[in-house]
C-alpha positions as CSV (number, residue, x, y, z in Angstrom):
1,X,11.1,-9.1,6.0
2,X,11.2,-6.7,3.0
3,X,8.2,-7.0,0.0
4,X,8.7,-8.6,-2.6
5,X,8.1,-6.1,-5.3
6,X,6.9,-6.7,-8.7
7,X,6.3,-4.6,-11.4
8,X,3.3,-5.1,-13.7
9,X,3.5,-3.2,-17.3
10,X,0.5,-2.2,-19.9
11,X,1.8,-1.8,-23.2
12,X,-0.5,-0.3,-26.2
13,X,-4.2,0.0,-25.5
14,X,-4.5,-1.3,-22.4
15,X,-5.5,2.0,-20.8
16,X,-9.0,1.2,-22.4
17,X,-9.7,-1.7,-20.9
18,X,-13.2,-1.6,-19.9
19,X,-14.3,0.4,-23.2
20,X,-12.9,-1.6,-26.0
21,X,-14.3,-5.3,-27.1
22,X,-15.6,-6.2,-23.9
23,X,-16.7,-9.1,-25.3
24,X,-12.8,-10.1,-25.9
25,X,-11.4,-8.2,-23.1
26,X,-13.8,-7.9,-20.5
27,X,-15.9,-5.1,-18.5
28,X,-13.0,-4.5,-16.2
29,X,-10.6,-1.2,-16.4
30,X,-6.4,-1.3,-15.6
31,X,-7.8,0.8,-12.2
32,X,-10.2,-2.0,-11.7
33,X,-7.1,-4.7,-12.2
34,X,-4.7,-2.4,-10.1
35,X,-7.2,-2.7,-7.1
36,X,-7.2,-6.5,-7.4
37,X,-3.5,-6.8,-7.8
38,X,-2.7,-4.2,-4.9
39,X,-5.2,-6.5,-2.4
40,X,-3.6,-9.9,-3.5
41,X,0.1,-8.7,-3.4
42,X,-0.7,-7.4,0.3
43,X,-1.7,-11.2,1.2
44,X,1.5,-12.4,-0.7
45,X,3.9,-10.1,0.7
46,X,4.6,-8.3,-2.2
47,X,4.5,-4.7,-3.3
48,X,3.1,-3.8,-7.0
49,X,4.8,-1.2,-9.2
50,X,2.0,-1.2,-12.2
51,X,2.2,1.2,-14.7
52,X,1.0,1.3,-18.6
53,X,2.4,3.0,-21.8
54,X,1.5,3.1,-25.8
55,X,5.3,3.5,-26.4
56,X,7.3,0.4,-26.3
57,X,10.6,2.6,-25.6
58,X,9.0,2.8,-22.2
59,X,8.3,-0.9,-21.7
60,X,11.9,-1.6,-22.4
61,X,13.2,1.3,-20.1
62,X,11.0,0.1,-17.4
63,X,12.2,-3.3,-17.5
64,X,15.4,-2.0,-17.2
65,X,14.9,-0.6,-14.2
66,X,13.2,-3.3,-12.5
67,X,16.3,-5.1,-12.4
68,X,18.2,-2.6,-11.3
69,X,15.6,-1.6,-8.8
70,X,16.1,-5.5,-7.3
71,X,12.3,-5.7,-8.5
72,X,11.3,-10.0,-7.6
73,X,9.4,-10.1,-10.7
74,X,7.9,-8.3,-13.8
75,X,4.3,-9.1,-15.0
76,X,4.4,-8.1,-18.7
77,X,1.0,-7.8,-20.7
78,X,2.5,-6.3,-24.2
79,X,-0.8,-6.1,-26.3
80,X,0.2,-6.1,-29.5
81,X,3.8,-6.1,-29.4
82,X,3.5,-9.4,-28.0
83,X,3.4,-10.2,-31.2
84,X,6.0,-7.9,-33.2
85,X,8.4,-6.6,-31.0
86,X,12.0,-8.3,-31.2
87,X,13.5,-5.3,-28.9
88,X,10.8,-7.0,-26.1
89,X,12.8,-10.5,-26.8
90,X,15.9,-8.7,-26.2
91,X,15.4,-6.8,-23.4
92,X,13.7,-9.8,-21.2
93,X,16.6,-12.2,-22.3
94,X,19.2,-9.2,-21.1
95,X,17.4,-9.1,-17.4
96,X,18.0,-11.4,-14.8
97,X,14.7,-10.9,-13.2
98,X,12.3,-13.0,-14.5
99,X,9.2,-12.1,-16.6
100,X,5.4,-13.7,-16.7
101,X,3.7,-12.8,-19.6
102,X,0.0,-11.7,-19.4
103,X,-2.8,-12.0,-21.8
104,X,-5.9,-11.1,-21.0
105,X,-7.8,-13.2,-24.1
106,X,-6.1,-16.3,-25.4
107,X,-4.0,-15.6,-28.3
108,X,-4.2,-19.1,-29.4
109,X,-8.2,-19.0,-29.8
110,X,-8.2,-15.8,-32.1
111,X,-6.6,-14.7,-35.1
112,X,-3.5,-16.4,-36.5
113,X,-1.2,-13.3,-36.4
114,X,-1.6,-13.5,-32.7
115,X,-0.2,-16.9,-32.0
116,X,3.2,-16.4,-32.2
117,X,4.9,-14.4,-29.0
118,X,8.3,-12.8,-29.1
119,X,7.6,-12.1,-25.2
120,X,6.2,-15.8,-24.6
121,X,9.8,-16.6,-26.0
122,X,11.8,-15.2,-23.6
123,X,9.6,-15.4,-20.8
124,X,9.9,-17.3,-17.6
125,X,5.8,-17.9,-18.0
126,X,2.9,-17.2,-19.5
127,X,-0.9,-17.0,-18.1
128,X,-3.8,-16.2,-21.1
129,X,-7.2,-16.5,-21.1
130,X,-8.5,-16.2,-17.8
131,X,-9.6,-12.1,-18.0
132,X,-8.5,-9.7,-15.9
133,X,-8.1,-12.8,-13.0
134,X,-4.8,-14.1,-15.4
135,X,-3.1,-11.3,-13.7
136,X,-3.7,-12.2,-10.1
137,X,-2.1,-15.7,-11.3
138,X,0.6,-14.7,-12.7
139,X,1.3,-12.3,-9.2
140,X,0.5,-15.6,-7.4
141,X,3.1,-17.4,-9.8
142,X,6.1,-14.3,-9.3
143,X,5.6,-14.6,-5.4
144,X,6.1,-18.3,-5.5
145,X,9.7,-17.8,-7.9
């Protein structure tokens, strides 16, 4: 049986994990969530595509091609452009394959600006709050779709 595979994108900052706010975001790095994610989607049966990028024209063309890829799932953590990005709406709505959204912090606990998700919108899911563990649920959650 071929793996399921599923890829997770970082959008802006998230290559600092581990550096900035810890006390929002936590001690661990994207390497540190890539091991965790690579162990768990061995159990599952699935194969992770994870990559990260400041430039939202990359988010979109990556999405892009996990459809046409045949990608199972995408786990989507947008930072920021969570919040702002319309062309993130538009792109998830114009996939077929479905998206989780990721936060690592719960947008709803911190600052008002935050609550409101363009990608929560169009998304099949979304995990927040749990730290760097919200990604292993939300890989839990694409392997069960």
């Amino acid at each position: 049986m071929a793996k399921k595979l599923v890829y997770v994108l970082n959008g802006p900052n998230l290559n600092l994990l581990g550096l900035r706010e810890p006390e929002i975001y936590g001690s661990d790095t994207l390497d540190d969530i890539a091991g965790m994610l690579e162990d768990r989607a061995k159990a599952l049966g699935c194969e992770i595509d994870m990559r990260q990028s400041n430039h939202e024209g990359h988010l979109l063309d990556w999405m892009h091609e996990a459809q046409s890829k045949g990608a199972h799932a995408v786990l989507l953590n947008a930072g920021a452009l969570t919040h702002t990005s319309l062309a993130l709406y538009d792109a998830i709505r114009s996939i077929r394959t479905p998206v989780i959204e990721v936060h690592i912090s719960n947008p709803h606990a911190r600052e008002e600006f935050r609550r409101h998700s363009y990608v929560g919108m169009a998304a099949k899911g979304s995990i927040a709050g749990f730290g760097a563990k919200g990604y292993l649920l939300a890989l839990e959650a694409a392997a069960g779709l």
